[in-house]
N, C-alpha and C positions, 0 to 999 in steps of 0.2 A: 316282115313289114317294118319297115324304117320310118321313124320319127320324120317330117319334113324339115327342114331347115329355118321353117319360119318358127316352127316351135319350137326348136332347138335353144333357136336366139331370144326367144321369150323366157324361158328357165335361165341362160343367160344372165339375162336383163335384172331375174331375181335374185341371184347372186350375186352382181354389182351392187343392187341395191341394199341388200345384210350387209356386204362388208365397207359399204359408203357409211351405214349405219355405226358399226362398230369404229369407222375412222375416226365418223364426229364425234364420236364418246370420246377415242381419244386425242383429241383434238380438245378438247371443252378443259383437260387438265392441265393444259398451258392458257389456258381461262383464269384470271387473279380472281377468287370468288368475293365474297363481302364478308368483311370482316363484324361480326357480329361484336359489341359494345363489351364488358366484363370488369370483375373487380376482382381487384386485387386478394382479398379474404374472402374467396369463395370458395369452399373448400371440394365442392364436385372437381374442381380445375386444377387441383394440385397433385394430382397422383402420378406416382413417377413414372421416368421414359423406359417401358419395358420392350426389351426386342420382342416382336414378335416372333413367335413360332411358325406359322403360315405364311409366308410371302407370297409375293406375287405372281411369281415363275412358279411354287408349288400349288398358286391357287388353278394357276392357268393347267398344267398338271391334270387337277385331282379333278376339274368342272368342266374340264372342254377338252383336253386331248384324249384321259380314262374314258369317259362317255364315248368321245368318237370310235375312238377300237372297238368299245364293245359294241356298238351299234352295227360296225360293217361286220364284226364276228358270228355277231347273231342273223344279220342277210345272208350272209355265204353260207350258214350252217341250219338254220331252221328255215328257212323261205325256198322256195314255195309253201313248203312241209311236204313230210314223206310221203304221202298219199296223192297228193297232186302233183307232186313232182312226178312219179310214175306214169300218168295221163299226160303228159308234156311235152313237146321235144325238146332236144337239147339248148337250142337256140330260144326258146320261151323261156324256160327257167333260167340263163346268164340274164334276159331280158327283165324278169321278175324281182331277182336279185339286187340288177344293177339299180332298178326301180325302187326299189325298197330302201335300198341305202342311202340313195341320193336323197330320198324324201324324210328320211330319218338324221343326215345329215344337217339337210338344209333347215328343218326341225327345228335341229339342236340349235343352230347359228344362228337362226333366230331370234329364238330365246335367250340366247347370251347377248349377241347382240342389244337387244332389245331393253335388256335390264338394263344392260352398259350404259345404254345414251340416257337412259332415264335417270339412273341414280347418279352421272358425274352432273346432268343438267342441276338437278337439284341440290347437289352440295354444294354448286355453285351460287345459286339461288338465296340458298338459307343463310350461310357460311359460319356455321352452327361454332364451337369451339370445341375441341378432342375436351376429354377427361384429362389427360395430360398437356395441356395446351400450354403451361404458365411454363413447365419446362423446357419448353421449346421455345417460348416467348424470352426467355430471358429477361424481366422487366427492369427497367434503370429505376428505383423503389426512391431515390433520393428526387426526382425530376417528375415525380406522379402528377405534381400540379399543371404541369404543360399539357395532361396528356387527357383530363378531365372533361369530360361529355356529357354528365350528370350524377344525380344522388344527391343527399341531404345530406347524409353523415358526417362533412367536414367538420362539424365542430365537437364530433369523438374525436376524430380523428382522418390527416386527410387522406387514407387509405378504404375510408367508408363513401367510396363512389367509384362511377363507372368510368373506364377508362376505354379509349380504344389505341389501335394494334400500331400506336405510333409510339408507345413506351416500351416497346419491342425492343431487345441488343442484338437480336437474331442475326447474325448479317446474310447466312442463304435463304434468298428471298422465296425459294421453292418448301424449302421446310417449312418456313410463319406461314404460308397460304394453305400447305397440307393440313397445319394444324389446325382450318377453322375450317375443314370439311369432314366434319364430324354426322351430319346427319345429311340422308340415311348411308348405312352401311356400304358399303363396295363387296366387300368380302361375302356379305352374308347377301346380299342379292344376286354375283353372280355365282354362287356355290349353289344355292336353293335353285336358280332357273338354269342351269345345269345338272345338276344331280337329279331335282326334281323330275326334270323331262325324258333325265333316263329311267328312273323308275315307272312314268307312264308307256316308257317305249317299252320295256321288259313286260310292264303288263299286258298290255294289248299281242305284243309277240307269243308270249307262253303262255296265253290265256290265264291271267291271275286278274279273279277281279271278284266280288260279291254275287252270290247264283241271283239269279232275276229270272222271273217267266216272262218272257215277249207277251207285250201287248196284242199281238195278233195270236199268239195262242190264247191268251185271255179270253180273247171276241170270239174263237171262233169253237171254244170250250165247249161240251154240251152238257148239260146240265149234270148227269154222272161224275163231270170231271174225267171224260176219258179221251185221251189223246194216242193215235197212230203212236208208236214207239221209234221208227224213223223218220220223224214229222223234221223235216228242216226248213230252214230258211232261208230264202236267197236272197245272198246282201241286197241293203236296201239300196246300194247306190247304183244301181242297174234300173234305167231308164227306157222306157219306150217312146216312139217318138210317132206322132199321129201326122203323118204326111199333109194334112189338111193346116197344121198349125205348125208353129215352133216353138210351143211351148211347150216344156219336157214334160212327162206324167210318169211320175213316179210309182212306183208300182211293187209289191209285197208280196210274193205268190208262194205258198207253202208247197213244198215236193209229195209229191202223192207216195205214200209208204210202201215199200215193195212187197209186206205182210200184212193188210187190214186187220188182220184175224188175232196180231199181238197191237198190245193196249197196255197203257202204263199211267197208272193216277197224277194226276196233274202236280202232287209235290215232286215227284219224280223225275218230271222233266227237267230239271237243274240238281246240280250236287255243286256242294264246295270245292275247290282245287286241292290238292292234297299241300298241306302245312308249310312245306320248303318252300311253298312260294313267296311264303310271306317274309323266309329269311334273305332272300333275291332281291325282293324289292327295301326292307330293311338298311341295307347295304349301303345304295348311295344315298337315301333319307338320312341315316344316322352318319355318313360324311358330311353331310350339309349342316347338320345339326352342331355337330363336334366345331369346324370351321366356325360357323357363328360364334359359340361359344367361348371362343379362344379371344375374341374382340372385346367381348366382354369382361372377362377374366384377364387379361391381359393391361387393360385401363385403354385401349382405342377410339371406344364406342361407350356410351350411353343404351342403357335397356332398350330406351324405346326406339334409337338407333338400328340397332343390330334388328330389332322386329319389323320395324318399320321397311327394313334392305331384303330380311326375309319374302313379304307380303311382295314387296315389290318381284324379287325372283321369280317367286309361288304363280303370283297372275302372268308372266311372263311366260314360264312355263307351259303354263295348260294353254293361255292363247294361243302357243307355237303349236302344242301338240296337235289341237282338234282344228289347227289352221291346215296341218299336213297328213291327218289321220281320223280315221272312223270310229265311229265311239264303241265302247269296250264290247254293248252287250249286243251291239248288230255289227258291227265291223269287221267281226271275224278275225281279228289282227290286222286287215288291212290297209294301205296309206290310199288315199284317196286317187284316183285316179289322172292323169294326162287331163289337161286341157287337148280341146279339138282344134285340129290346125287355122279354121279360119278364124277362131277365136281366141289366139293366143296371147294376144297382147290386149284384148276388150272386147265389151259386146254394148253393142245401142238399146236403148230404151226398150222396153215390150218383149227384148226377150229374153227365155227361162234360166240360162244360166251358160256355162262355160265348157256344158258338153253338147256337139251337135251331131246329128246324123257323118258329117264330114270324115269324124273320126280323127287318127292324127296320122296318119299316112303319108306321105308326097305325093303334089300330084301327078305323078309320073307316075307311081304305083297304081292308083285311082284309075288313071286315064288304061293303064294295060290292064287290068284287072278287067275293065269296061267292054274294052274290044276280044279278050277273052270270053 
């Protein structure tokens, strides 16, 4: 069963869109941002120009090329999973795979994306001043009166007022502008909605996540607390469609147990994942955390900088994730399915969503399928 062509160019479509996204981020750094006011004896501003250890080519690296590998490692290697894979043919499971990746991909780019345009808009915005700024500033300390914008202090002394970034001796004019884009972070936003998203994706794949009893084994508990011991559930995003409407109805049906006669007390029905998973997911958290840290530690960023870039990552992240995937404790690991071919690009008013009877087929298949 092949994808249509109309659908095709709708996923398309979403991909120009991420990386039009990521262009304007970087686009927005040939943006002069605002140079925020400062003084000359301020002493947050004086810390010296330390190389960073993290650049940008290692940020890009360690947040978005590490992630992408392991993400298509983990489709080619654990998806379908070994059990469904078996029930398969071979041509459904390349198609599950490819599926999996692409949505895992497209995830990720998102989310980097995503952060990108947000925190260079913003540093532009603010145009906050580094911890190290006065170094980079170069200030002409003899001509400070020219340079004077406010403050009272003149008469301590005329270094007791605000100056702005025209007392600059800087002469590369990319450097003085870097320098006043100090809030929020870059680094620490997109390491966080990179690393981050790979740790949701590692979760939901190798099932690491906190046990929870399904709400519908909740409801449908009997007073004993005793539950079928192969009671499953079938993902919730499996829809029926009432011929009479086009509004989906979603629907939650437990598998009848192939043994009534075994039972299992309702704490039983969840167990914890065994311990390694937490060092899995650990892995790219404590990259993200390390990066941040290094901005701070280094004199880049301001605390609330570097958190600030974090939060922003952080929401970027999980937007992506649950933009392209099922949630941890119904989802089963899965990314959320195809749009339907007549739906690919929109749906009008009144109707239920973005899968329809149509399916995502061509109609070429459709039509023989029909006359078969």
């Amino acid at each position: 069963m092949a994808p249509s062509k109309r659908l095709i160019g709708s996923y398309i479509l979403d991909w120009i869109i991420i990386i039009a996204l990521a262009a304007a981020g970087g686009g927005l750094n040939y943006v002069r941002p605002k140079h925020r006011p400062f003084s000359l004896l301020d002493p947050s501003l004086s810390f010296p120009m330390v190389p960073e250890s993290i650049t940008t080519t290692k940020l890009a690296l360690a947040a978005l090329l590490a992630p992408a590998v392991v993400i298509i490692l983990i489709a080619l290697v654990f998806v379908p999973g070994f059990k469904t894979a078996h029930t398969l043919k071979r041509r459904q499971v390349l198609q599950r795979k490819s599926w999996e990746a692409e949505q895992g991909l497209a995830g990720l780019a998102l989310a980097v994306a995503l952060a990108f345009f947000v925190t260079q808009g913003l540093k532009n915005m603010f145009g906050k001043p580094r911890p190290h700024m006065l170094a980079l500033c170069i200030p002409n300390v003899p001509n400070v009166i020219a340079s004077v914008v406010g403050g009272y202090g003149q008469d301590i002394s005329p270094r007791w007022t605000l100056v702005d970034s025209s007392i600059c001796q800087q002469v590369d004019r990319s450097v003085l502008d870097d320098a006043f884009r100090s809030f929020p972070s870059g680094h620490a936003s997109f390491s966080w909605s990179g690393l981050l998203y790979l740790a949701l994706f590692l979760c939901t794949k190798l099932a690491i996540s906190i046990p929870r009893i399904p709400d519908v084994l909740l409801s449908r508990a009997p007073a004993s607390t005793q539950l079928p011991q192969d009671t499953e559930l079938l993902p919730l995003h499996r829809r029926s469609y009432d011929t009479s409407s086009a509004q989906p109805k979603a629907q939650t049906v437990p598998r009848i147990p192939t043994d009534e006669t075994q039972t299992l007390p309702l704490y039983n029905q969840a167990a914890a994942p065994p311990n390694y998973g937490i060092i899995i997911v650990l892995v790219p958290l404590s990259a993200a955390a390390y990066i941040t840290s290094t901005r701070y530690a280094e004199f880049w960023h301001f605390g609330f900088d570097v958190l600030s870039g974090a939060l922003i990552g952080s929401l970027s992240a999980w937007f992506s994730f649950r933009w392209y995937h099922m949630p941890f404790q119904r989802g089963q690991g899965w990314a959320w399915g195809p749009r339907s071919r007549d739906r690919a690009f929109g749906i009008g008013v009144g109707t239920g969503g973005y899968v329809g009877k149509e399916g995502w087929e061509s109609v070429k298949e459709d039509e023989a399928q029909s006359r078969a």
